[in-house]
C-alpha positions in Angstrom: -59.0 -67.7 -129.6 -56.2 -69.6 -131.6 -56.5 -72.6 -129.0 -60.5 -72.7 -129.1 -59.7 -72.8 -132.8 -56.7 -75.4 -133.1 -59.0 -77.8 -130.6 -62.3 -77.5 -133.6 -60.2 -78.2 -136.1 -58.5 -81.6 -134.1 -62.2 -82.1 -133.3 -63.3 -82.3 -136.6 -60.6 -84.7 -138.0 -61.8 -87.2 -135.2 -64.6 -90.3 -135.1 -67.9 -89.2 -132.8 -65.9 -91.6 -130.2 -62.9 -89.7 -129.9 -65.0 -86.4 -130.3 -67.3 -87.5 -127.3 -63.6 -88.5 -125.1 -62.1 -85.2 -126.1 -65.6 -82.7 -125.5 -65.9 -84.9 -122.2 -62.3 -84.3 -121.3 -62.1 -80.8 -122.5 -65.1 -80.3 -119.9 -63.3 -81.7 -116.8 -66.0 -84.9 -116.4 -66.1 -88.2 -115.8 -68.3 -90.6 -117.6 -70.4 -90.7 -114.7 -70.8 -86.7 -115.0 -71.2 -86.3 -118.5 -73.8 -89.1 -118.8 -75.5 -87.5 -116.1 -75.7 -84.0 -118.3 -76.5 -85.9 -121.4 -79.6 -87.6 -119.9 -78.1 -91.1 -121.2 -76.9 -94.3 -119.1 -72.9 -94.2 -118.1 -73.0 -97.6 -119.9 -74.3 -96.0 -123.2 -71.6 -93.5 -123.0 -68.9 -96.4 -122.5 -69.6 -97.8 -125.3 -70.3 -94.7 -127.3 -66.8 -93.4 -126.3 -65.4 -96.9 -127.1 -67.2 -97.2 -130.8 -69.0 -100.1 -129.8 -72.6 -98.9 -130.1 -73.8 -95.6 -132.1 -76.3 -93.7 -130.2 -79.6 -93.4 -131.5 -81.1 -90.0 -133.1 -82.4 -88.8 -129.8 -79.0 -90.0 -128.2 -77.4 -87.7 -130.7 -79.7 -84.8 -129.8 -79.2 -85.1 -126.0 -75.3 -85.3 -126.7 -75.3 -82.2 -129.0 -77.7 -80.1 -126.6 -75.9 -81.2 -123.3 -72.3 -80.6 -124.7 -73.8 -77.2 -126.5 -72.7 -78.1 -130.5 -74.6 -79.3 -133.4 -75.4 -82.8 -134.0 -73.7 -81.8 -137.7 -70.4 -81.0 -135.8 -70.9 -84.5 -133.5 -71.5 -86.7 -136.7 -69.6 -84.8 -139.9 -66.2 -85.3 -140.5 -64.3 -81.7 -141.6 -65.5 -80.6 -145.3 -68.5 -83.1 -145.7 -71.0 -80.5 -145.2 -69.3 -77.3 -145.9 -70.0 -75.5 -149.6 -67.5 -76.0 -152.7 -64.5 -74.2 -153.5 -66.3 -71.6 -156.0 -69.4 -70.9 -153.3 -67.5 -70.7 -150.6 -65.3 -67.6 -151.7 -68.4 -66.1 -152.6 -69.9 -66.1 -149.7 -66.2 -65.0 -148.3 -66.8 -62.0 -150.7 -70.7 -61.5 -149.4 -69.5 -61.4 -145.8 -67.2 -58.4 -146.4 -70.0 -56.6 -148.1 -71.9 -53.7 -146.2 -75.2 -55.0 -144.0 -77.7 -53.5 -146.3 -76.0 -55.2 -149.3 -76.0 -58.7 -147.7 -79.3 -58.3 -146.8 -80.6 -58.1 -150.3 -78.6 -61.0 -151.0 -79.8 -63.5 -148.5 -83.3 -61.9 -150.0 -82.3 -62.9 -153.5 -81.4 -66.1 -152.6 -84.2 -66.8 -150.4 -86.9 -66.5 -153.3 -84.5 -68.6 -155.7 -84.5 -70.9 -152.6 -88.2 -71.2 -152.3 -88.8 -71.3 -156.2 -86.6 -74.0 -156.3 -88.1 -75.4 -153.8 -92.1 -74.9 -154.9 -91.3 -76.5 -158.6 -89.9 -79.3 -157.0 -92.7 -79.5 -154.7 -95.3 -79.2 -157.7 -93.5 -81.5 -160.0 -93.8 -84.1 -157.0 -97.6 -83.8 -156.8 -98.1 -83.6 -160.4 -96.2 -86.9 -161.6 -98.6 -88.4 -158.3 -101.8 -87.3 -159.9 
């Protein structure tokens, strides 16, 4: 557990090339082999691996399917898209809450979510009118 853990955290300090070197590695293939899982040219992967080229959107998708992370974790470097300071020992706080209790909160913040969500929605199709 503390080594899966120590490798995410190098992982996320690292460019998309040294991530793809270092999942590839950590995986035991070749270029050959993990161009083969990824569905992409061993050429593509070269240069991906060498930051010469950036894969494309659909690239990104067959590298975070085949290597079995999220295109966030592939493309994000650590912090970028994890929640502030304040919200983040909330939800610390939420997660040591009983079931039932968390589950009116995701509830609660759901509807805020989607109110949010509808005004912005309606103030978009109004100012169009």
């Amino acid at each position: 557990m503390y080594i899966m853990a120590t490798l995410i955290r190098t992982l996320l300090m690292m460019s998309l090339a040294k991530r793809l070197i270092t999942l590839r590695k950590e995986k035991g293939l070749t270029q050959q082999q993990m161009a083969d899982v990824l569905g992409v040219h061993v050429n593509s992967l070269k240069k991906y691996e060498a930051g010469q080229a950036q894969p494309s959107l659909e690239a990104i998708k067959k590298i975070a399917v085949g290597l079995h992370v999220s295109t966030d974790f592939l493309l994000f470097e650590e912090h970028e898209r994890d929640p502030g300071d304040d919200l983040a020992l909330q939800l610390e706080a939420i997660s040591q809450m009983p079931e039932g209790e968390q589950m009116v909160i995701r509830e609660v913040l759901e509807s805020l979510i989607i109110k949010y969500q509808s005004r912005r929605w309606d103030s978009g199709r109004q100012a169009v009118k």
